[in-house]
N, C-alpha and C positions, 0 to 999 in steps of 0.2 A: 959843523957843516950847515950850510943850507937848510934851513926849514926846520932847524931845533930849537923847540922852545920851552922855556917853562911858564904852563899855563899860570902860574899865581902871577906871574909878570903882567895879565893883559886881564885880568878880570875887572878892572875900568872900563873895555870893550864890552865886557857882554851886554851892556842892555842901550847899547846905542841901537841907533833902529837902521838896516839899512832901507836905502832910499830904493824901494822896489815898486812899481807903477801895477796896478791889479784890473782886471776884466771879469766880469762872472761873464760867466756861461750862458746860452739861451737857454740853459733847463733850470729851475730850480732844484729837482733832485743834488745833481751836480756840485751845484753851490753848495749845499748841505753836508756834501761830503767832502769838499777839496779847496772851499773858499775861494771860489774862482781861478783866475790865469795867472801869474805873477811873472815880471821880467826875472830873468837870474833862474827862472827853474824849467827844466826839460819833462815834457808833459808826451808819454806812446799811447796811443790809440790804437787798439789790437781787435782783431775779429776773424773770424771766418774771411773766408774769399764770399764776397756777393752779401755782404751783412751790411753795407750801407756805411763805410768807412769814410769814404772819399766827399760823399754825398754829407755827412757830420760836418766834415772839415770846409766845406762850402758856408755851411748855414752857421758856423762859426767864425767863418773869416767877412760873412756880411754882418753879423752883428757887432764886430770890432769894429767895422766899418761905420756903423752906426751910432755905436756906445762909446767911443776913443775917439781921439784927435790924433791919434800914431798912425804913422806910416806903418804898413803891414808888406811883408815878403810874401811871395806866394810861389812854390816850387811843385806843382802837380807833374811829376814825371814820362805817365802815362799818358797825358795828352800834350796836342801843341796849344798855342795861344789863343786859335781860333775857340776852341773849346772850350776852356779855361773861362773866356770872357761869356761865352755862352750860360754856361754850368753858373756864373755870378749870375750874369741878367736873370736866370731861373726861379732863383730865389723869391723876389721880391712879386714877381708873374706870378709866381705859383704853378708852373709848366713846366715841363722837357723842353725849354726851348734847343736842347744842344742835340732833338732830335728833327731831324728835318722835316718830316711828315704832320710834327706838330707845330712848327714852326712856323708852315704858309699858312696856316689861317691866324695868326695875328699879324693885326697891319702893322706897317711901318711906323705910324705915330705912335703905336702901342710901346713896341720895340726901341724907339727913342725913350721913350719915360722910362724903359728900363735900363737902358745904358747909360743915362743922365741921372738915375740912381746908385749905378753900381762902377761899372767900368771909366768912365767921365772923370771918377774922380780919381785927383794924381795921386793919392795915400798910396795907391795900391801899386807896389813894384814887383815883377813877375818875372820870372826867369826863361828867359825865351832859345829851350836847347835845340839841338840839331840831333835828334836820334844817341849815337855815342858818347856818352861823358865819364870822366874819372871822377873819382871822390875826392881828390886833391882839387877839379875845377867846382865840385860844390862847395867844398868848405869856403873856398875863398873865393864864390859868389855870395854865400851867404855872410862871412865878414866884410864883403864890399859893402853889399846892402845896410846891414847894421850902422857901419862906421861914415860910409861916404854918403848914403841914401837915409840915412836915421833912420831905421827901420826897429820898431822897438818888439814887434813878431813875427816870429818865422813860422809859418805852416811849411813841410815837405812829405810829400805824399810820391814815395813813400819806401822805406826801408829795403826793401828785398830788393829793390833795382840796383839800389847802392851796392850791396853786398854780390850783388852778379856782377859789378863792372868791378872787380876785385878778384874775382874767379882766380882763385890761386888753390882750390880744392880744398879747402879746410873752412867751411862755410864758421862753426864756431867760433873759430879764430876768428875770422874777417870781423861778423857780426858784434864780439868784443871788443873787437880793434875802433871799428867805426861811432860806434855805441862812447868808447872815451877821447876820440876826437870829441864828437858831438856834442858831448857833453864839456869836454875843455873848453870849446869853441863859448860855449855857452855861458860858463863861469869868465872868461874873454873880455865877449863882448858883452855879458847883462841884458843879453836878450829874452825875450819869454819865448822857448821854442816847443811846438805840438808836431807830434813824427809820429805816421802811419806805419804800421808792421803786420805783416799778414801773420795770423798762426800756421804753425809747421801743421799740414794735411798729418792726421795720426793713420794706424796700421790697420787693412779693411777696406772694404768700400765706401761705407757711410761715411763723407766730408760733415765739417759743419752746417752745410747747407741743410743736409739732411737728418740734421739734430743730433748728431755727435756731441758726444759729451767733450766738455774743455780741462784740460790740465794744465798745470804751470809749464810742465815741458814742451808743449806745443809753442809756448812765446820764445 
């Protein structure tokens, strides 16, 4: 059948190298342990609620911006576009510009040098939803992007919304279910993809916020 093999037949293959395109990280530590970004592998990003998850995957998807010549995908579920390009321009400000009160006091020529560093440029392809979406229309935004838009990384920020537009009561399930899309999708198209995942709140009042200890069952 299908997919039976005997390995002594292909060990010619094992030391080819595949053609996999790499990014490090803005941190050193990072690099140290996981040798950057690589296309072809699925990379979760897991935290407390309010640990600065979303706010990572900003100051990551500007340094790809900076360090690559790839188009990048950008799926932040929880905001719209206006945000989105905000939360970019912030980056490079060094501001909240995606809060408004912080936002009038820089001028507008300020605010062009940041949009002409970040948003200006076409790399960046963004997924621009309407509130309700299925996991069927992410997937295949995200293999639009890859194949039609040459998109060689996908940020989506961020897991639990997926798995709520699937609400069929069996959150494990979903979460497995979605988890080997994603990751098919991924092997697919030889994408390098980074996905946001809240830790499951543990039993108690203390959240992570308030220094709860983390377990592997919490992801």
């Amino acid at each position: 059948p299908a997919g039976i093999i005997r390995l002594c037949d292909h060990v010619d293959e094992l030391y080819e190298e595949d053609d996999q395109d790499t990014v490090l990280y803005p941190f050193q530590g990072l690099n140290e342990k996981l040798y950057g970004i690589r296309t072809g592998e699925l990379i979760t990003i897991t935290a407390g609620t309010g640990a600065g998850k979303t706010s990572l995957m900003y100051e990551i998807e500007y340094h790809m911006l900076k360090n690559t010549d790839a188009n990048i995908g950008i799926i932040h579920l929880e905001e719209n576009k206006k945000q989105t390009m905000f939360h970019l321009m912030s980056i490079p400000a060094n501001k909240r510009l995606f809060i408004k009160d912080e936002r009038k006091d820089v001028s507008r020529e300020e605010l062009r040098q940041y949009e002409e560093d970040t948003i200006r440029d076409p790399r960046l392809i963004a997924f621009n939803h309407f509130g309700s979406i299925t996991t069927e229309e992410i997937l295949s935004r995200v293999r639009y992007m890859v194949k039609a838009m040459d998109c060689k990384y996908i940020i989506i920020d961020h897991l639990s919304i997926l798995v709520y537009c699937l609400d069929d009561g069996d959150e494990r399930r979903n979460i497995d279910m979605l988890m080997t899309k994603l990751r098919s999708l991924v092997e697919e198209t030889q994408c390098g993809m980074l996905l946001v995942s809240h830790l499951r709140r543990g039993s108690g009042d203390n959240g992570h916020e308030q220094g709860k200890e983390i377990s592997l069952s919490m992801l």
